[in-house]
Structure formats: structure tokens, C-alpha cells
C-alpha positions in Angstrom: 58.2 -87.4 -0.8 54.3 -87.9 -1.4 51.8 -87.9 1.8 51.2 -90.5 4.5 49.4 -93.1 3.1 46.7 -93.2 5.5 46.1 -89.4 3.4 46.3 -91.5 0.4 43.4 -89.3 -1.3 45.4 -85.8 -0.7 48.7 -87.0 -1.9 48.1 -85.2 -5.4 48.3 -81.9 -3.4 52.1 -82.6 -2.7 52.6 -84.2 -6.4 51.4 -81.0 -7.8 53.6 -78.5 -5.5 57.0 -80.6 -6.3 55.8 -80.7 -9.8 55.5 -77.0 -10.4 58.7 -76.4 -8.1 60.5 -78.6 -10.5 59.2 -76.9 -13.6 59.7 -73.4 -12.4 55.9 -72.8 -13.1 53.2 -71.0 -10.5 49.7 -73.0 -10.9 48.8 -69.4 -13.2 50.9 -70.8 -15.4 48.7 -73.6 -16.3 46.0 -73.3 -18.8 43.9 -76.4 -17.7 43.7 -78.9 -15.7 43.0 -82.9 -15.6 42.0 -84.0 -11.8 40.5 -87.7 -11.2 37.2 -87.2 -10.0 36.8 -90.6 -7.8 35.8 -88.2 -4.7 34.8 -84.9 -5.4 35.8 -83.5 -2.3 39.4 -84.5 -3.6 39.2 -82.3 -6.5 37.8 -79.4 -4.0 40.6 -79.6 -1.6 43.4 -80.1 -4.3 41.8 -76.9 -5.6 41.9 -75.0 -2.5 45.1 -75.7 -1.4 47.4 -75.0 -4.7 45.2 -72.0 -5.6 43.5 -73.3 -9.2 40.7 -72.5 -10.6 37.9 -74.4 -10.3 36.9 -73.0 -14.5 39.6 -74.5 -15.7 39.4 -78.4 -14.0 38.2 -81.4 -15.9 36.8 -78.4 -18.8 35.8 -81.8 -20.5 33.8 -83.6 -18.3 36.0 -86.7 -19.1 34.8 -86.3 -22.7 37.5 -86.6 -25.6 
């Protein structure tokens, strides 16, 4: 499973579809959302393709 690793950097778009498939969950189903924020564009496509919300990503700003 997982992406090719020369798309190292979109391989959490993958993670997160065989994660929710596995849990029986839709991405509505999730209330918030922790993405690492290396690459901003990462965050904006991971967002894009799976459908979240970009209100409810990184809410904390990597604050406790």
C-alpha cells in the first residue's frame, strides 16, 4: 500500500483513505484533524483530495 516514494509528500492521502475504510468512518466523521505542516501545499492537497475541512486542521496551531 502507501504511494511511490518519489510522491513521498502525498502518501498521507492514501494512509488516510485505508484508514477510514478500515474504521468504517467517512472524513465527516471526524471532528478535527492533526496534519504535519512541513509543506503547506501538503496540508492543501491532503485536504482537497479526502474532502476535509480546512476549519477543522491543525485548530491549535501546534499549541498544547
Amino acid at each position: 500500500g502507501g504511494d511511490d516514494p518519489i510522491y513521498m509528500l502525498t502518501g498521507v492521502i492514501p494512509a488516510t483513505r485505508k484508514l477510514l475504510a478500515r474504521a468504517r468512518l467517512s472524513i465527516g466523521d471526524i471532528d478535527y484533524f492533526e496534519v504535519n505542516e512541513a509543506f503547506a501545499p501538503v496540508v492543501m492537497a491532503w485536504a482537497v483530495e479526502v474532502g476535509a475541512d480546512l476549519q477543522r486542521v491543525n485548530v491549535r496551531r501546534g499549541g498544547e
